[in-house]
Structure formats: C-alpha cells, structure tokens
C-alpha positions in Angstrom: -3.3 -16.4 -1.9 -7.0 -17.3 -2.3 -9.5 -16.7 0.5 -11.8 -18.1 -1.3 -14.5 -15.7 -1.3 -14.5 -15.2 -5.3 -11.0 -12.7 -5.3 -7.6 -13.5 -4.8 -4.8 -11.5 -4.4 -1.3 -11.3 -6.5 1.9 -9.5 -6.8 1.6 -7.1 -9.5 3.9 -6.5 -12.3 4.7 -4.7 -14.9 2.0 -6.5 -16.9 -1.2 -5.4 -14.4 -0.8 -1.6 -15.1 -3.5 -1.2 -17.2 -5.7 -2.7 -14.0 -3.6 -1.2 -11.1 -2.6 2.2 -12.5 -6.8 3.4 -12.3 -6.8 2.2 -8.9 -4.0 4.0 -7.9 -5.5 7.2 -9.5 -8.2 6.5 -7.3 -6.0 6.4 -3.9 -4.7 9.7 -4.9 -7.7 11.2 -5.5 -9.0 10.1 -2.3 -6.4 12.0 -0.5 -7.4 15.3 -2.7 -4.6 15.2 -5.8 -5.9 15.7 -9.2 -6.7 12.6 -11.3 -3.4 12.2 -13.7 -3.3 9.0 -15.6 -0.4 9.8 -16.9 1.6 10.4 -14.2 0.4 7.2 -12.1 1.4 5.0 -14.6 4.8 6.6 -15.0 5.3 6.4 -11.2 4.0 2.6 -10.6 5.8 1.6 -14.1 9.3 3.1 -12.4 8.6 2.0 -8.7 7.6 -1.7 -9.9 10.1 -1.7 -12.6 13.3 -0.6 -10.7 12.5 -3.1 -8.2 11.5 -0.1 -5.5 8.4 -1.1 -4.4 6.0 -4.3 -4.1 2.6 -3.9 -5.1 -0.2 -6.7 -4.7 -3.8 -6.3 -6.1 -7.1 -8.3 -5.0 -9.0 -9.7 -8.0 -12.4 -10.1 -8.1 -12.6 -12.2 -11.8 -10.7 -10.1 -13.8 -11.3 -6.7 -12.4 -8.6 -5.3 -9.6 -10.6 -4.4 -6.6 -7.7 -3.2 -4.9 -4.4 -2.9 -4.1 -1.0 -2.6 -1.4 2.2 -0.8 -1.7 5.1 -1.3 0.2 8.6 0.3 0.0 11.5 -1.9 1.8 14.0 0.0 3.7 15.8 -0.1 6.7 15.5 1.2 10.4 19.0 2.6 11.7 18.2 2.0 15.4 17.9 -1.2 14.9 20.0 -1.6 11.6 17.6 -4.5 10.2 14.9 -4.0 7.5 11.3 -2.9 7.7 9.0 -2.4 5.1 6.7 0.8 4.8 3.3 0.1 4.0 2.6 3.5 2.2 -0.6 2.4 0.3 -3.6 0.7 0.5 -6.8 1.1 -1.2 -10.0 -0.8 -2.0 -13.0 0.3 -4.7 -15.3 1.4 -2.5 -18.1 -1.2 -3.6 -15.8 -3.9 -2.6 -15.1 -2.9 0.7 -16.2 -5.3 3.6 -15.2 -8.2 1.5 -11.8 -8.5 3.7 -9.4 -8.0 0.7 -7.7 -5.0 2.4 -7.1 -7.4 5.6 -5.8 -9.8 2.7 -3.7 -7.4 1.2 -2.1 -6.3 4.2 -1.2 -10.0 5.2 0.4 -10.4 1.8 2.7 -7.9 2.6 3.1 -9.1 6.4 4.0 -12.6 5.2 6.7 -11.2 2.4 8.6 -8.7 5.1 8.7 -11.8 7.5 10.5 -14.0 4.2 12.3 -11.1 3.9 13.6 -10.9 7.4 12.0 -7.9 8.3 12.1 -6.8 11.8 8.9 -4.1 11.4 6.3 -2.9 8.9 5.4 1.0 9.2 2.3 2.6 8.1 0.8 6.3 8.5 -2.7 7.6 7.9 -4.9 10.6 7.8 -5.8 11.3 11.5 -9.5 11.5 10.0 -9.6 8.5 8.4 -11.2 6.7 11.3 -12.7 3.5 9.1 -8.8 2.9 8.3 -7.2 3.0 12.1 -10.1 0.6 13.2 -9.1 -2.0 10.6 -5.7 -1.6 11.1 -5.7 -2.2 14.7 -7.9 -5.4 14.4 -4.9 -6.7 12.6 -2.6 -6.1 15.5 -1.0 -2.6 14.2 -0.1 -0.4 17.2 -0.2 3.7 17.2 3.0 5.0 18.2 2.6 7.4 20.8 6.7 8.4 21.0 7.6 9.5 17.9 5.8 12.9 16.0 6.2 12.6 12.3 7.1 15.8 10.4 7.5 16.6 6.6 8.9 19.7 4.8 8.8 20.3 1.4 12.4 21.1 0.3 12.6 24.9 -0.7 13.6 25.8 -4.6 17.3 26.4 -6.0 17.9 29.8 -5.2 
C-alpha cells in the first residue's frame, strides 16, 4: 500500500527487526515500561516468527515511522475469527501524516481476506488523541462489556 505521500506501509518480517524492534521499545515506553532492547526483539522475533502476530510498519524512505500489531483469534459467541489490534504506534515527528489511519486499514483489509467477523482494540482511558482517531475510522466504544485483567498469583 502506497498513499502516496512519500511513506508506504508493509508487512514486516523477520528481516525489518532491526527497524521495527526500536519502535516497539518506543510504544512500550510510552505506556511507562523500561526501555529493553533485548527483550523487544526477542518478543517481536517469536510473535512474527511463530506466525502469532502480524505486524506492518509505515516507511518514510528507509526509516520506519511506525508500526501495527495484530493477534488473530477467535470470538466464542460468535465462533468466527476477529483480530485484536493490540498495537499501534507512530514517531511522534510523523504524526499527522495519516500513517496510523494507514496502518490501521492494512490490518482492516487483511481480517476481511481473512474472514474476520470483528477487529478489537483497547486504550488508555487518557489517551484522548488516540479515541479521536479511532472513531474517525468508524471504531465504536463498547459500552456493555467491562474489561478486567489479573495478574496470575506465584506457585505456592
């Protein structure tokens, strides 16, 4: 996909980790983890590797500018796929330039080839600049359903 506004956006392999694994540092740190190089390359080179996520990244030339992670699963209610659209992140200076809308459209158009009946996506209730843009791209807040996590308690 090229929208023609000097980036274009691409599934990433294997290959791109040297490009996507600093950007992906840079999500995490946005939502307060510790930079750890280390550790986000291990993590994308298993999730990309194994097949257990799709990643795209917008190119501007030949820096990454950003990138899109989704995890393809299943929703039991409705026993069809859906794809979770757990991240998405854009350099800051390149913001504005519409590749996060483009990103997010790459992954739209792949669950639809895939048959998927839904794409899911959560965010910080504080990040206000993200809600806006995903709600100009059609993306509804659920209102029903309250989303919990708990992290599992050690071996005794």
């Amino acid at each position: 996909m090229s929208p023609g506004t000097g980036w274009r956006i691409e599934r990433a392999g294997l290959d791109d980790l040297p490009q996507l694994a600093p950007l992906f540092d840079a999500y995490r740190q946005f939502y307060g983890q510790p930079g750890d190089p280390v550790l986000v390359e291990r993590f994308l080179r298993e999730r990309i590797g194994r097949g257990e996520s799709l990643v795209w990244i917008a190119w501007q030339g030949a820096q990454a500018i950003g990138f899109c992670q989704c995890y393809p699963t299943f929703c039991s209610v409705v026993a069809a796929p859906i794809f979770v659209l757990y991240d998405l992140y854009v350099l800051p200076a390149a913001r504005g330039l519409g590749a996060a809308r483009a990103l997010m459209q790459a992954a739209e158009d792949e669950a639809r080839q895939r048959g998927c009946v839904r794409l899911d996506l959560s965010t910080a209730k504080t990040n206000l600049r993200a809600q806006a843009l995903y709600e100009s791209q059609g993306w509804q807040r659920d209102d029903v359903y309250f989303v919990y996590n708990k992290t599992p308690s050690p071996p005794a």
